[in-house]
C-alpha positions as CSV (number, residue, x, y, z in Angstrom):
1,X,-0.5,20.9,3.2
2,X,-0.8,21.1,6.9
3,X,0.9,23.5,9.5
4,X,0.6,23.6,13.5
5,X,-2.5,25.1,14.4
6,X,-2.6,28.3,16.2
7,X,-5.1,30.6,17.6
8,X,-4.0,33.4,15.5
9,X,-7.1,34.6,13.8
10,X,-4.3,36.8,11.0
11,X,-3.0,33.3,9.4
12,X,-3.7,32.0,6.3
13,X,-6.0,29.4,7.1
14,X,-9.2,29.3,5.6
15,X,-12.2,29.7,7.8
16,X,-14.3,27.3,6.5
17,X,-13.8,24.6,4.2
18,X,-17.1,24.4,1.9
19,X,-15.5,23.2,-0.5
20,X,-14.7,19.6,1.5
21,X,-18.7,19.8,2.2
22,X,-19.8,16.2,1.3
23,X,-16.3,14.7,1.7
24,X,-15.7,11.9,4.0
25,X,-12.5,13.1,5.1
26,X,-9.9,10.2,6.7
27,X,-6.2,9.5,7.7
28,X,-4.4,5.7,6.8
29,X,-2.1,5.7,9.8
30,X,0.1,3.2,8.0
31,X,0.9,5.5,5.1
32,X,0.6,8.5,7.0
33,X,-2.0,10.2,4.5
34,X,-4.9,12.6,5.2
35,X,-7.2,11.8,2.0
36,X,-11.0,13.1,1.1
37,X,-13.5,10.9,-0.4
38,X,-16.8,11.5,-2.2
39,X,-18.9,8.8,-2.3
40,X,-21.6,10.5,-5.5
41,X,-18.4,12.1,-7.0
42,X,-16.2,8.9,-7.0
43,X,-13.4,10.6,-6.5
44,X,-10.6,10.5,-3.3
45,X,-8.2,13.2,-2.9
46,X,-5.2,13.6,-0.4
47,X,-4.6,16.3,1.4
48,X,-1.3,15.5,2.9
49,X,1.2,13.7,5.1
50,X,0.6,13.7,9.0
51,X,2.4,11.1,11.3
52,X,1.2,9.4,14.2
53,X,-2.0,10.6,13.6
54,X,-5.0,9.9,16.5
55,X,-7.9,12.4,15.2
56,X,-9.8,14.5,12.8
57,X,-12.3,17.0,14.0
58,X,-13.2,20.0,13.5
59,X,-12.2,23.2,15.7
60,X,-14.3,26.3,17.0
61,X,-14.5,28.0,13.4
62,X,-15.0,24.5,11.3
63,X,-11.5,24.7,10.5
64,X,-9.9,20.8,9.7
65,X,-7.7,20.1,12.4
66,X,-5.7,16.6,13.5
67,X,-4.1,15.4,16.7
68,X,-0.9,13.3,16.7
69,X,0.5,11.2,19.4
70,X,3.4,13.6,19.8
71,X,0.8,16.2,21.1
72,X,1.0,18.3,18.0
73,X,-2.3,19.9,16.4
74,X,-2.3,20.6,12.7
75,X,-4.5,22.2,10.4
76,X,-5.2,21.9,6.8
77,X,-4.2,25.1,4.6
78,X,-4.6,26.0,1.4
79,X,-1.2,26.3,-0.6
């Protein structure tokens, strides 16, 4: 699930995400999907839907954020 990102430190983001620690995490423009693999688990996961993605970082507080062509910045969150 992903929502515009904001630098509200009250949402209901997680600050870290440990849990994605040795994930290799990757959108497919074409499909629109945000997906996480593990190459020792062999396991891939999605994480969402994002159009017109351009790029997956990380922000300030190691938060998962991506950019879209539209301008918009999203951020994972936990449901």
């Amino acid at each position: 699930m992903f929502k515009k990102a904001s630098s509200d430190s009250n949402d209901d983001r997680l600050s870290r995400h440990d849990d994605l620690w040795g994930w290799y995490v990757f959108g497919d423009v074409c499909a629109r999907l945000i997906s996480a693999d593990n190459y020792v688990l062999q396991s891939t996961v999605e994480l969402g839907v994002v159009a017109m993605q351009t790029s997956i970082e990380r922000d300030h507080r190691g938060e998962i954020v991506i950019a879209t062509a539209t301008g918009d910045v999203v951020s994972v969150v936990r449901p």
